[in-house]
C-alpha positions as CSV (number, residue, x, y, z in Angstrom):
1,X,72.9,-43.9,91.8
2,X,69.2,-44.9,91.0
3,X,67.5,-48.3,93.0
4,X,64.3,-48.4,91.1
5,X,61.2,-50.6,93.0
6,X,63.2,-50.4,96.2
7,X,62.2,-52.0,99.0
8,X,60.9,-48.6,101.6
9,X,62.5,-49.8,104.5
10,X,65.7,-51.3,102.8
11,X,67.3,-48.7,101.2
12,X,70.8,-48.5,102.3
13,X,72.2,-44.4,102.1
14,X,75.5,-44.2,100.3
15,X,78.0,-42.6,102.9
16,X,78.1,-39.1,100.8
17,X,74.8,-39.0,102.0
18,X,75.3,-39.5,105.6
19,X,75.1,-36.1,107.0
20,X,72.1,-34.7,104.6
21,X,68.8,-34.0,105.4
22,X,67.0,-37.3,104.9
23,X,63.0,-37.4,105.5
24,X,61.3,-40.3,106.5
25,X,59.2,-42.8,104.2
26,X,55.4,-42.7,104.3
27,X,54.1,-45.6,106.4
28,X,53.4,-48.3,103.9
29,X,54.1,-46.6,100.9
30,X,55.9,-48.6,98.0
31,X,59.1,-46.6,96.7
32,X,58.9,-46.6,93.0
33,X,62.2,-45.2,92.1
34,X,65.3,-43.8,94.4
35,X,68.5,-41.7,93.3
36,X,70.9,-40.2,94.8
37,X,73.6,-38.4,93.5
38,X,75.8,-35.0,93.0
39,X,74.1,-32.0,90.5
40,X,75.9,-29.3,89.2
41,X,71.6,-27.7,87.9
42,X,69.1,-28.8,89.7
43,X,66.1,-26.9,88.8
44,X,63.8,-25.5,91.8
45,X,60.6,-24.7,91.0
46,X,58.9,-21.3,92.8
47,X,56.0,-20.7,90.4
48,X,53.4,-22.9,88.8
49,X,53.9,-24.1,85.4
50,X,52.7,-21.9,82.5
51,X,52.4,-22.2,78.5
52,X,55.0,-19.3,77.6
53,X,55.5,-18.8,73.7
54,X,54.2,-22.3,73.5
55,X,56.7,-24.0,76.1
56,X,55.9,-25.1,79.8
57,X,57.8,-23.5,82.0
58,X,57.5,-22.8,85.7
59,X,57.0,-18.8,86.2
60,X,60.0,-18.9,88.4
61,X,62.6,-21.6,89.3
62,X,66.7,-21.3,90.9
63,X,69.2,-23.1,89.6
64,X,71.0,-24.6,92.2
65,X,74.1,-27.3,93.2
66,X,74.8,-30.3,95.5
67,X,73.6,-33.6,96.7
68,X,70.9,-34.9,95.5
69,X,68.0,-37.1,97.0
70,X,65.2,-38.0,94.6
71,X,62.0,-40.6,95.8
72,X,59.0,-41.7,94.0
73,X,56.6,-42.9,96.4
74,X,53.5,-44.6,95.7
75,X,50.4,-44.6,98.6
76,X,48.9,-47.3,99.9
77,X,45.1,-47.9,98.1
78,X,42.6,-44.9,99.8
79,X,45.5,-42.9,100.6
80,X,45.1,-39.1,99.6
81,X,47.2,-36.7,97.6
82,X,46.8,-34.3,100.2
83,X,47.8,-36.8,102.8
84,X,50.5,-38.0,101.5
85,X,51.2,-34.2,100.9
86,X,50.6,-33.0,104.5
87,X,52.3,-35.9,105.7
88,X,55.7,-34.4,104.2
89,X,55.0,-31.0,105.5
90,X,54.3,-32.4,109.0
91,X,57.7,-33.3,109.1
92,X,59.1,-30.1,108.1
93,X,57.4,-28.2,110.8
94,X,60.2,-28.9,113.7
95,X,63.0,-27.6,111.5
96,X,63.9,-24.2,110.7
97,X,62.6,-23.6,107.7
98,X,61.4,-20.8,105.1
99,X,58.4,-21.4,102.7
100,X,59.7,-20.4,98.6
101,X,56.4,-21.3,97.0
102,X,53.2,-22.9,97.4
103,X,49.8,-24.1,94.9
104,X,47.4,-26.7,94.9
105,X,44.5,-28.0,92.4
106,X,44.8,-25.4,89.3
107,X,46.8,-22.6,90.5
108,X,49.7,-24.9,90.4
109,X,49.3,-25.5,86.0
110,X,49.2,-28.6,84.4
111,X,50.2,-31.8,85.9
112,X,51.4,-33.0,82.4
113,X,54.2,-30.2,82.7
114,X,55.6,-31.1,86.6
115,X,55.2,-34.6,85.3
116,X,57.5,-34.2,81.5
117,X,59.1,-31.2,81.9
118,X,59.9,-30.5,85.4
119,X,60.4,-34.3,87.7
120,X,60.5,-36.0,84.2
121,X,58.7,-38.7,86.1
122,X,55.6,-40.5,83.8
123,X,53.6,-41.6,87.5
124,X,53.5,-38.0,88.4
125,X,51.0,-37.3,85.7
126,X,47.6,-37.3,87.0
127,X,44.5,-34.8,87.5
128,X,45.1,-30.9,88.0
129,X,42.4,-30.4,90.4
130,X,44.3,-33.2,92.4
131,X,47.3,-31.8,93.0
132,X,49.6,-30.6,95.6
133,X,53.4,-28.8,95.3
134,X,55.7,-26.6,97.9
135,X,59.2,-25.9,97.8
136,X,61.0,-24.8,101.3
137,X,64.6,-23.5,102.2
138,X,66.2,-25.8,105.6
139,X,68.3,-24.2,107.3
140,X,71.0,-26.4,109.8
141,X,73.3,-24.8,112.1
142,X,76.8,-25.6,111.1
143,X,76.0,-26.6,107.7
144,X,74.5,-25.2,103.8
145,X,71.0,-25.3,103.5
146,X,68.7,-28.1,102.0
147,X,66.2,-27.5,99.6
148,X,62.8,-29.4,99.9
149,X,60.6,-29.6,97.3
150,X,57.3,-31.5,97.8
151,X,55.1,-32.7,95.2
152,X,51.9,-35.3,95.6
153,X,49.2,-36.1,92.7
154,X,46.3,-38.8,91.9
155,X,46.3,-40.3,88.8
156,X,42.6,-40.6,87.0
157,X,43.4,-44.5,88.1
158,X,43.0,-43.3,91.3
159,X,46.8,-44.1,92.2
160,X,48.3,-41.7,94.5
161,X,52.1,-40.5,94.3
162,X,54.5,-38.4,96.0
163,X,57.8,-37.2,95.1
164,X,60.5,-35.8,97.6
165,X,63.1,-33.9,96.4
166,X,65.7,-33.1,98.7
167,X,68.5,-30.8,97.8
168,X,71.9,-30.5,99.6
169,X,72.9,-27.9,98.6
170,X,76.8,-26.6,99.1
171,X,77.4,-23.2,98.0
172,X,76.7,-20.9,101.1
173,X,75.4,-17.7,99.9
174,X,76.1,-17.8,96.1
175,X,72.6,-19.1,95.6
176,X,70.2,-16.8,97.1
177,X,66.9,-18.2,97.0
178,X,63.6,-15.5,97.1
179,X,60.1,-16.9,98.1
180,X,58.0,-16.0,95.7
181,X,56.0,-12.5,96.1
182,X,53.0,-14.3,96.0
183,X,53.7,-16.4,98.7
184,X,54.5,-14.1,100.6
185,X,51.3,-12.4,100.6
186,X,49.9,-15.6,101.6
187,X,51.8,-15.5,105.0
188,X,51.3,-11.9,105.6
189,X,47.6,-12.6,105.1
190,X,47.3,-15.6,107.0
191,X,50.4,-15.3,109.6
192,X,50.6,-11.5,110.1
193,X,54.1,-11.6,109.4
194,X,57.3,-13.2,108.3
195,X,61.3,-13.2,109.5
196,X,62.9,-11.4,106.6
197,X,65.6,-13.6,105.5
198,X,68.8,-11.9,106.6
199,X,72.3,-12.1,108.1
200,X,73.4,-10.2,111.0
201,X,77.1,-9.8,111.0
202,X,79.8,-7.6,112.5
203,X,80.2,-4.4,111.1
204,X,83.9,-2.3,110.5
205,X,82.8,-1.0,114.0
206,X,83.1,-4.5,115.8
207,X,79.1,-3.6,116.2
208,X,76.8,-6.1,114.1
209,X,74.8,-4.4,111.9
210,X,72.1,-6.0,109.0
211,X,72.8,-7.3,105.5
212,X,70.0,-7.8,103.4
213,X,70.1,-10.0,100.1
214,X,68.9,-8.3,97.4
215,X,66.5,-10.8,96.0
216,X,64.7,-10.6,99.4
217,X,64.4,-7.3,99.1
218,X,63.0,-7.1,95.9
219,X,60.4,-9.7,96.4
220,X,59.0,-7.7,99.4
221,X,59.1,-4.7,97.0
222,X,56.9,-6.8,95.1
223,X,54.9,-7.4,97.4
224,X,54.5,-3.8,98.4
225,X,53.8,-2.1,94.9
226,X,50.8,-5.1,94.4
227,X,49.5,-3.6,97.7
228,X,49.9,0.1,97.9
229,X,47.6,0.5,101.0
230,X,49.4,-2.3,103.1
231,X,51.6,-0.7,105.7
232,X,54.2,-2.8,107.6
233,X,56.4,-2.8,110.6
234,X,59.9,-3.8,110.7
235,X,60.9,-5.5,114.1
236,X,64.1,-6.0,115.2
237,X,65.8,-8.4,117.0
238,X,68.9,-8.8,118.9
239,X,70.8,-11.0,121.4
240,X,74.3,-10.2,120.8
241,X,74.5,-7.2,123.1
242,X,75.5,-7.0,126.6
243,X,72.4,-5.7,128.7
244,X,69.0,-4.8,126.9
245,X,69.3,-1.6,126.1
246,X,72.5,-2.5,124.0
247,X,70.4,-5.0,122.4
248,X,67.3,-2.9,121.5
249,X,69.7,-0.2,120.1
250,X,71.5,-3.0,117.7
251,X,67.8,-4.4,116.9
252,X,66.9,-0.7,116.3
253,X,69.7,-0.4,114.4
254,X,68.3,-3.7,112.1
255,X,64.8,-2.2,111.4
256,X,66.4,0.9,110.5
257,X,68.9,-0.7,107.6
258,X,66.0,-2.5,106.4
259,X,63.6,0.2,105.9
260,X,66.6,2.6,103.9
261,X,66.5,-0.3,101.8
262,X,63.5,-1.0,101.1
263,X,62.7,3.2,100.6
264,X,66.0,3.4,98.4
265,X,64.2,0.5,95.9
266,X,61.3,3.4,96.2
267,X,59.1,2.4,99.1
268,X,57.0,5.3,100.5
269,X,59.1,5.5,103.8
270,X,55.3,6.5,105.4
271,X,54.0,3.4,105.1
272,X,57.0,1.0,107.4
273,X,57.3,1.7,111.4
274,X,60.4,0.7,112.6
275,X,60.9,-1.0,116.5
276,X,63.5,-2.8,118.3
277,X,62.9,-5.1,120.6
278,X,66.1,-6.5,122.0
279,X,66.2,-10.3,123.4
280,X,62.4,-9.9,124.5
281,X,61.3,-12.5,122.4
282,X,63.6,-15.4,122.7
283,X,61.3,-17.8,121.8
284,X,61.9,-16.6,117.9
285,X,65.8,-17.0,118.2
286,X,66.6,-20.6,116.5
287,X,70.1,-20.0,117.3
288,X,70.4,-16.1,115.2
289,X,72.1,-14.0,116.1
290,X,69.5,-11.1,115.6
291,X,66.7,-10.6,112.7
292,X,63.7,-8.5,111.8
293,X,59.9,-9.3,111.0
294,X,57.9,-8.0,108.4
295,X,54.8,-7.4,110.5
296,X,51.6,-6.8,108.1
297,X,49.7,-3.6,110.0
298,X,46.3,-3.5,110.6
């Protein structure tokens, strides 16, 4: 279903779409096209778009399935790219969400390629100094996560335009999604640490116990062997246990499965702490069960 020059404010959502993550329009922005519709490939992009053996591609994408959302926007006159941009990720910030990939001005390649060859979108071509992208993993209690991917450019006319790509996807842990390594230097740099993407679930023992996908573990690998002086803590979490010594032996328990990962895949086991920390920092708990942070050490 595509509704090209729709009206912003009139666009009726067809009932499929009734329970998908839906963001909000940009105040006063004119919606150039609008689609909605079921994907058996969409392409996610988590690297910036490169010239390999004379093709653009982006370094790294996912392929993944499900509903759908696509809008063109185009900004009111002296909007930004960056505003329209920040405006987007402002509304992300309230929801549970993981960064994939990041890149602004150059580092994100050519706008020609997101324009052609990735959103096959002609408005998205504009000026690669002027450029924004991020792609994000949702997560929503009770339901698959959305993928969000985020893309805002000015044109040499000075137009401004955003496209939101919004990605239901419906195939719970067949399509494991990494951030990129790169990214996640980023946030170690600038954060101090991340929530290593995980599952906590019941062992054979009726005790929960840690399993790790292993594309997150090999993109903190990654990020490991390109910084072979970083050292890192592993800090558990847990509030499934009755009293908190139960819970900082499970958390314990979460560090410790993490780090014989992570030192089976050839990690220096000198260089990651492990500490559990129980229920004693609920504010982190977004309705988990238990996880562990990749703390970047000083």
């Amino acid at each position: 279903m595509i509704l090209a020059g729709a009206a912003v404010l009139g666009w009726q959502v067809p009932a499929m779409a009734q329970t998908t993550l839906q963001l909000e329009d940009y105040h006063g922005a004119r919606a150039m096209f609008r689609s909605q519709e079921r994907t058996e490939e969409y392409s996610l992009a988590l690297g910036s778009y490169r010239k390999i053996e004379g093709i653009w591609q982006s370094e790294r994408e996912q392929r993944l399935s499900g509903v759908l959302t696509r809008v063109t926007y185009e900004l009111p006159e002296n909007h930004t790219a960056e505003a329209g941009f920040e405006f987007y990720l402002s509304r992300l910030q309230a929801m549970d969400k993981r960064e994939l990939f990041s890149c602004k001005a150059r580092s994100c390649g050519a706008s020609n390629a997101w324009a052609n060859n990735h959103f096959k979108i002609l408005q998205l071509y504009g000026q690669d100094q002027n450029q924004f992208y991020a792609a994000y993993e949702v997560n929503r209690p009770g339901s698959s996560p959305a993928y969000v991917s985020l893309y805002a450019v000015q044109r040499g006319n000075k137009r401004v335009y955003v496209q939101v790509d919004i990605l239901n996807s419906d195939k719970v842990g067949d399509d494991v999604v990494a951030t990129n390594p790169q990214t996640l230097i980023n946030v170690l740099q600038s954060k101090g640490y991340y929530v290593f993407p995980d599952v906590v679930v019941d062992g054979a023992d009726g005790k929960p116990s840690l399993q790790s996908g292993e594309k997150h573990l090999t993109s903190l690998v990654r990020v490991l062997q390109q910084h072979p002086a970083w050292r890192i803590a592993l800090t558990g979490h847990d509030y499934h246990g009755k009293n908190l010594a139960e819970q900082q032996q499970y958390s314990l328990t979460y560090a410790n499965q993490l780090k014989a990962a992570l030192v089976a895949k050839g990690v220096n086991a000198a260089r990651i702490e492990t500490h559990g920390l129980g229920s004693l920092a609920p504010a982190g708990r977004s309705g988990m069960g238990g996880r562990v942070e990749v703390v970047l050490l000083p």
